[in-house]
C-alpha positions as CSV (number, residue, x, y, z in Angstrom):
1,X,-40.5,27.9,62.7
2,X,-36.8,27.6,63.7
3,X,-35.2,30.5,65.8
4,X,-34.7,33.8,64.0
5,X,-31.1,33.5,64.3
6,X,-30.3,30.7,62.5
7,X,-31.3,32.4,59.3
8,X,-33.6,30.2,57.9
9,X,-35.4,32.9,55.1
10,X,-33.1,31.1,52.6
11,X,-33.7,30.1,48.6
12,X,-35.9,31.2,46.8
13,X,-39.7,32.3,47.6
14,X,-42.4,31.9,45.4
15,X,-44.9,35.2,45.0
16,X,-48.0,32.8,44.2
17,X,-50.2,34.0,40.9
18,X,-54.1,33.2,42.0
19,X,-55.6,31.1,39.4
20,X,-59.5,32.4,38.7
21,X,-62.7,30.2,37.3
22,X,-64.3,31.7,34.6
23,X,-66.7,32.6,36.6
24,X,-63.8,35.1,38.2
25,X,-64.1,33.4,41.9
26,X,-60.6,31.8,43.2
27,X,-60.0,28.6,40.8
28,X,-59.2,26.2,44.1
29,X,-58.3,23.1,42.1
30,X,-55.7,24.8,39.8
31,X,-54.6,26.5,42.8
32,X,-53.9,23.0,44.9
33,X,-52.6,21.6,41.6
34,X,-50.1,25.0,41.2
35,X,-49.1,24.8,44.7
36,X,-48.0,20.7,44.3
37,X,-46.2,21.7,41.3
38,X,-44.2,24.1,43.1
39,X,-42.9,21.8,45.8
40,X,-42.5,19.5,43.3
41,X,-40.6,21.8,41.4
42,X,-38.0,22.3,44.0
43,X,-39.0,25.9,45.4
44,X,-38.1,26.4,49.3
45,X,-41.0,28.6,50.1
46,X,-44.4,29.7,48.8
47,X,-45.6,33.5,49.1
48,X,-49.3,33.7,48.5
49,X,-51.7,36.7,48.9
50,X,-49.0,39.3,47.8
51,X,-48.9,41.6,45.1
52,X,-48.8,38.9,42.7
53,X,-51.3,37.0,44.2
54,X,-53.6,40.2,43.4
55,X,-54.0,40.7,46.6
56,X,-55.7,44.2,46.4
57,X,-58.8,42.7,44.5
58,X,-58.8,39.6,47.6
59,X,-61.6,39.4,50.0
60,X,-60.7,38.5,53.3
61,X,-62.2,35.2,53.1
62,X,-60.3,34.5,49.8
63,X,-56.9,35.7,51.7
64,X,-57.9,33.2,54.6
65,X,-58.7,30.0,51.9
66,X,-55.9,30.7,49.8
67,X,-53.0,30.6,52.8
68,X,-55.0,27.5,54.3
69,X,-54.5,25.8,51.2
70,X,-51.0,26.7,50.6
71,X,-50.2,25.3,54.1
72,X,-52.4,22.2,53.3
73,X,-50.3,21.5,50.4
74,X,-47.3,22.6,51.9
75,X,-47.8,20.3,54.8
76,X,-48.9,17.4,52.6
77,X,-46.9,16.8,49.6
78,X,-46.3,13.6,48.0
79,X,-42.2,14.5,48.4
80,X,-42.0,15.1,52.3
81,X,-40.3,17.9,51.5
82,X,-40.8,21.2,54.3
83,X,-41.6,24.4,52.7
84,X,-41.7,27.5,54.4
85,X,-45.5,29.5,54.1
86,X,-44.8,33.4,54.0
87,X,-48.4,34.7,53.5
88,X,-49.4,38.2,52.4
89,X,-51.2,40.2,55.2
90,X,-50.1,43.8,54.8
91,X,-52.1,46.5,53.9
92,X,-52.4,50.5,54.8
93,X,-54.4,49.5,58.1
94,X,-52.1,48.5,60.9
95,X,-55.0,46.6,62.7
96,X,-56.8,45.2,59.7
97,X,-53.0,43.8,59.2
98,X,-52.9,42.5,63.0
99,X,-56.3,40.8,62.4
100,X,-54.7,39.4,59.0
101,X,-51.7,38.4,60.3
102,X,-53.4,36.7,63.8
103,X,-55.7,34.8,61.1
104,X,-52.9,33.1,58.8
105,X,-51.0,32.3,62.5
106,X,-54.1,30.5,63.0
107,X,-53.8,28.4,59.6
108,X,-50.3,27.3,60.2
109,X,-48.6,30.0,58.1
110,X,-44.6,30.5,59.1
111,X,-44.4,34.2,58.6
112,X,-46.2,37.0,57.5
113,X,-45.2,39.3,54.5
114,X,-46.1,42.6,55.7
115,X,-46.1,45.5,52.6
116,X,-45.2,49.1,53.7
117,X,-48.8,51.1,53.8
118,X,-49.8,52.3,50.6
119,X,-51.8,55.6,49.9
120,X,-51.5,57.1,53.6
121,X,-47.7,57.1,53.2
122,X,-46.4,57.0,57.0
123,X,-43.2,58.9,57.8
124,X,-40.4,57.4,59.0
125,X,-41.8,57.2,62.8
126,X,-44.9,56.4,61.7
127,X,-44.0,53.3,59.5
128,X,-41.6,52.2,62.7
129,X,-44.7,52.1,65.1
130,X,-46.7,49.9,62.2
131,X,-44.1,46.7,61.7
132,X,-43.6,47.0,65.7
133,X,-47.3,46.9,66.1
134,X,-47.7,43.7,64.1
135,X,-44.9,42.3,65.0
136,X,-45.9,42.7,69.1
137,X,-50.0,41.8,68.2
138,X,-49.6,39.5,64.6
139,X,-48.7,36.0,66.5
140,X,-46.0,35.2,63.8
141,X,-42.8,36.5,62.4
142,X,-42.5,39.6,60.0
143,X,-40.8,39.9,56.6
144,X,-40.7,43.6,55.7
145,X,-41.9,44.5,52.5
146,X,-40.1,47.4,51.1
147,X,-41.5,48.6,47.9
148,X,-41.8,52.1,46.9
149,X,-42.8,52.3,43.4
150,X,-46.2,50.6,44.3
151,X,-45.9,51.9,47.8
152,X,-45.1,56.0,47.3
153,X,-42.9,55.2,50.4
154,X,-39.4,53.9,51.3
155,X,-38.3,52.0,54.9
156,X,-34.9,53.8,54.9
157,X,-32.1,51.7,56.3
158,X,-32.3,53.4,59.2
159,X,-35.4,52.6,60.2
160,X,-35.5,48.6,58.7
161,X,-32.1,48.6,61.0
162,X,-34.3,49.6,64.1
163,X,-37.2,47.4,63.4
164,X,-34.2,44.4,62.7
165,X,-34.1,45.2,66.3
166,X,-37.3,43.5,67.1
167,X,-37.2,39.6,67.8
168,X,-40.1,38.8,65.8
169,X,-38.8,40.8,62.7
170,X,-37.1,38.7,60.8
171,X,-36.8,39.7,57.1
172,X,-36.8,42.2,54.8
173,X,-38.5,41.9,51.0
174,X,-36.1,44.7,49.9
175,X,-37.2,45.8,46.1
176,X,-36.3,49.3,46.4
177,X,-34.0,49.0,43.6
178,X,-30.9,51.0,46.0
179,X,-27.9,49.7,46.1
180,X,-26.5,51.8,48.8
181,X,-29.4,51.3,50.8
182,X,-29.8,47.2,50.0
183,X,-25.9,47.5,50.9
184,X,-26.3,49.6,53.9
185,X,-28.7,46.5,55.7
186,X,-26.6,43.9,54.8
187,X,-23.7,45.2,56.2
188,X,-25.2,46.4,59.6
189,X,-28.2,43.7,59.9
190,X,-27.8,41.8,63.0
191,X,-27.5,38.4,63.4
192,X,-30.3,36.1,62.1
193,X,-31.8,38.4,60.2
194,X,-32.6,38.0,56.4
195,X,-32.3,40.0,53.4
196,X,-34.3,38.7,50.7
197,X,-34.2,40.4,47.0
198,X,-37.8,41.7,45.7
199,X,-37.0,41.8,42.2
200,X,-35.5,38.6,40.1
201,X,-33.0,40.9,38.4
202,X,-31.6,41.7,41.5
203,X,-31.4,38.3,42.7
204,X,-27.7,38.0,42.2
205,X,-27.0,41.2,43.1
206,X,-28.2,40.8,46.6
207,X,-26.7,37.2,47.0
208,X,-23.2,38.7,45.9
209,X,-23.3,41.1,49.0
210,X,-24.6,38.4,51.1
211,X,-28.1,38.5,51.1
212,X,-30.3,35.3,51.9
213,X,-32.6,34.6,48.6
214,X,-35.5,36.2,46.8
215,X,-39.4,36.4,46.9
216,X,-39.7,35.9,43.3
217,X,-42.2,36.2,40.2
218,X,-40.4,34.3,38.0
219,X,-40.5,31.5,39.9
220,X,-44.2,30.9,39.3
221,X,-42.6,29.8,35.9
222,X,-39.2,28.5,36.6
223,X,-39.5,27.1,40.4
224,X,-36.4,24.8,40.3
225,X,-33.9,27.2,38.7
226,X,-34.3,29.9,41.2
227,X,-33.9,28.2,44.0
228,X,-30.7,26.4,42.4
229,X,-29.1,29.8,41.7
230,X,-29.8,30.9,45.2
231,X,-28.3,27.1,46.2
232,X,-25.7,28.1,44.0
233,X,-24.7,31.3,45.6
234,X,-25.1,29.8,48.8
235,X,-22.5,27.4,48.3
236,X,-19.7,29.3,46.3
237,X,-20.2,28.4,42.6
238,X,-20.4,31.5,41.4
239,X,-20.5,30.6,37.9
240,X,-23.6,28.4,38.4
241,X,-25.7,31.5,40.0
242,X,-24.2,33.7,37.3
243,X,-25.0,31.1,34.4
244,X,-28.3,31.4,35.7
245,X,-29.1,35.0,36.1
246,X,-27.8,35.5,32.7
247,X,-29.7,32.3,31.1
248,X,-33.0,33.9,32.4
249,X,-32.7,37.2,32.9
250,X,-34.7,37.8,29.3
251,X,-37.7,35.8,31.3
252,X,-36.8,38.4,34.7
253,X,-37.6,41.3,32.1
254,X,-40.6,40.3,30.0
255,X,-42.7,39.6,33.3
256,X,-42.5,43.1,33.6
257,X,-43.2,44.7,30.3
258,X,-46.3,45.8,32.0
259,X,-47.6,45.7,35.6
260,X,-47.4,42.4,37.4
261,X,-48.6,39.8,37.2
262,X,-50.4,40.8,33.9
263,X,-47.4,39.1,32.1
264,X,-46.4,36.3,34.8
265,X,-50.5,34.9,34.6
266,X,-50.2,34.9,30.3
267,X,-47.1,33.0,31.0
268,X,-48.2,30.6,33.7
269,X,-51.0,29.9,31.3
270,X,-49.0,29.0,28.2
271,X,-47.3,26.6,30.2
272,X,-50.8,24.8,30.9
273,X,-50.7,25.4,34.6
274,X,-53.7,28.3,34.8
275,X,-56.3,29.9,33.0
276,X,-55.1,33.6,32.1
277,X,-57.3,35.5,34.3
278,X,-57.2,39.0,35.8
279,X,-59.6,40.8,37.8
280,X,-60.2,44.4,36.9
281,X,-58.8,47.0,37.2
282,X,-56.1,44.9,35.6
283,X,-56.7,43.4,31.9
284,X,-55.1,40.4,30.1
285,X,-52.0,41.1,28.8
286,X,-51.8,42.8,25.0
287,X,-50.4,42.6,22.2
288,X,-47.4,43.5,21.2
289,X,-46.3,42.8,24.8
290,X,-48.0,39.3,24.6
291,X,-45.9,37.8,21.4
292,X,-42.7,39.4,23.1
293,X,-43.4,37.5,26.3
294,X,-44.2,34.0,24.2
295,X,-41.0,34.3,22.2
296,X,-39.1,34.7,25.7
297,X,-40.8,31.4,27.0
298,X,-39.9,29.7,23.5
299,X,-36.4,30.5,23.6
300,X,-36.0,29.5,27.3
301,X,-37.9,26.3,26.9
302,X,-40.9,26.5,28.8
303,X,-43.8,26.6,26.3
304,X,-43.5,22.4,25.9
305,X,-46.4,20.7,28.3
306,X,-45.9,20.5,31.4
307,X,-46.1,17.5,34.1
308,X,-49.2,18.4,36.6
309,X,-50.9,20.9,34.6
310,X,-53.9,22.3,36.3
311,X,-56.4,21.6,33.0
């Protein structure tokens, strides 16, 4: 991975869905097959075993295959293109996370997405001596993954300003939904360090005060227009980026008309790419919620087949 300081958590980030058989193990072929599309598709990086990846109901061993084969495809594609591999390896166990993150350095991942721990809810001290824990014992650089509606706790800009501090910190997933405190990093980050948006609505947002790029949902559907409106940003044309935002901000919205990725998988699997599988305690997406989301994809043009679908 390039030096921290040339930036290089740029574009847009895929948060991978995990395709499951009907037998409800990890569907490996529609997996490889999503993975191609993506990079195909024009997406800079690939995210998997995060929230959307339904990562909570992920063995271990699942984790470990699914980053290997993200890599694999990363490494391999038809295009030649280079895609960065941010893979999931947070949890509320600092060293289960340093065995995690030590295991996808081993597979060839680029960084590790590290979520803030869940259910123990550190304090602010507490959550400082976790990231620089994994960051000192992971073996690869750290994206910070600030998320406090699934979380119950918040990595105040103080504190994400400390730990921006540490060499081998080197990004923020910010999807606290606070302006101040989004605005607050990005004006007193230091160099090198990136600010990624954690929610697709915010995507613009975040670019307008100089952030970096997201680690998306919607991209799992629409690979190639979120990374040009982050291109977009990136290079001035603000009227691109905003013609995109608004164009899909309906699609941004219905993949959260109940918890993700209930809605992104239904989605994903009306485009042909997946089977639309959950694992419990989550549920396939309901009616009325499932019609709403379907007249979203119509209207935005994605419900026609698709090149490289996984069935």
């Amino acid at each position: 991975m390039p030096e921290p300081a040339e930036r290089t958590l740029r574009g847009a980030f895929t948060a991978l869905v995990t395709p499951f058989a009907a037998d409800g193990t990890v569907d490996e072929r529609a997996f490889r097959a999503f993975v191609d599309w993506q990079i195909a598709g024009g997406i800079d990086g690939l995210v998997p075993c995060g929230t959307t990846g339904e990562s909570p109901t992920l063995s271990s061993a699942e984790k470990d295959a699914l980053i290997e084969w993200t890599v694999e495809g990363a490494r391999t594609h038809a295009s030649g293109r280079r895609v960065t591999v941010i893979a999931g390896t947070g949890t509320n166990d600092t060293a289960a996370s340093i065995a995690a993150t030590r295991r996808a350095a081993a597979l060839g991942a680029d960084a590790a997405l590290v979520v803030t721990p869940y259910y123990n809810r550190p304090d602010q001290r507490m959550l400082e001596a976790h990231y620089r824990a994994i960051a000192d014992e992971g073996g690869l650089p750290v994206v910070v993954y600030n998320v406090p509606s699934r979380t119950g706790t918040n990595v105040e800009a103080a504190t994400l300003l400390r730990l921006a501090e540490h060499p081998r910190i080197v990004a923020v997933k910010e999807a606290s939904a606070n302006l101040e405190q989004i605005a607050t990093i990005l004006r007193n980050r230091p160099p090198g360090f990136s600010v990624l948006a954690g929610d697709d609505s915010w995507t613009l947002m975040v670019l307008a005060h100089g952030g970096d790029g997201v680690i998306s949902v919607c991209s799992n559907e629409i690979p190639g227009p979120m990374a040009a409106l982050c291109a977009a940003a990136r290079a001035g044309d603000w009227d691109g980026a905003r013609g995109l935002h608004e164009r899909y901000l309906p699609l941004f919205k219905a993949n959260f008309v109940t918890v993700n990725p209930v809605p992104v998988k239904a989605a994903v699997a009306a485009m042909g790419l997946i089977e639309d599988r959950v694992r419990l305690p989550l549920l396939p997406l309901a009616e009325p919620q499932r019609s709403q989301l379907m007249d979203v994809l119509q209207e935005a043009g994605l419900l026609a087949p698709v090149a490289g679908a996984a069935r």
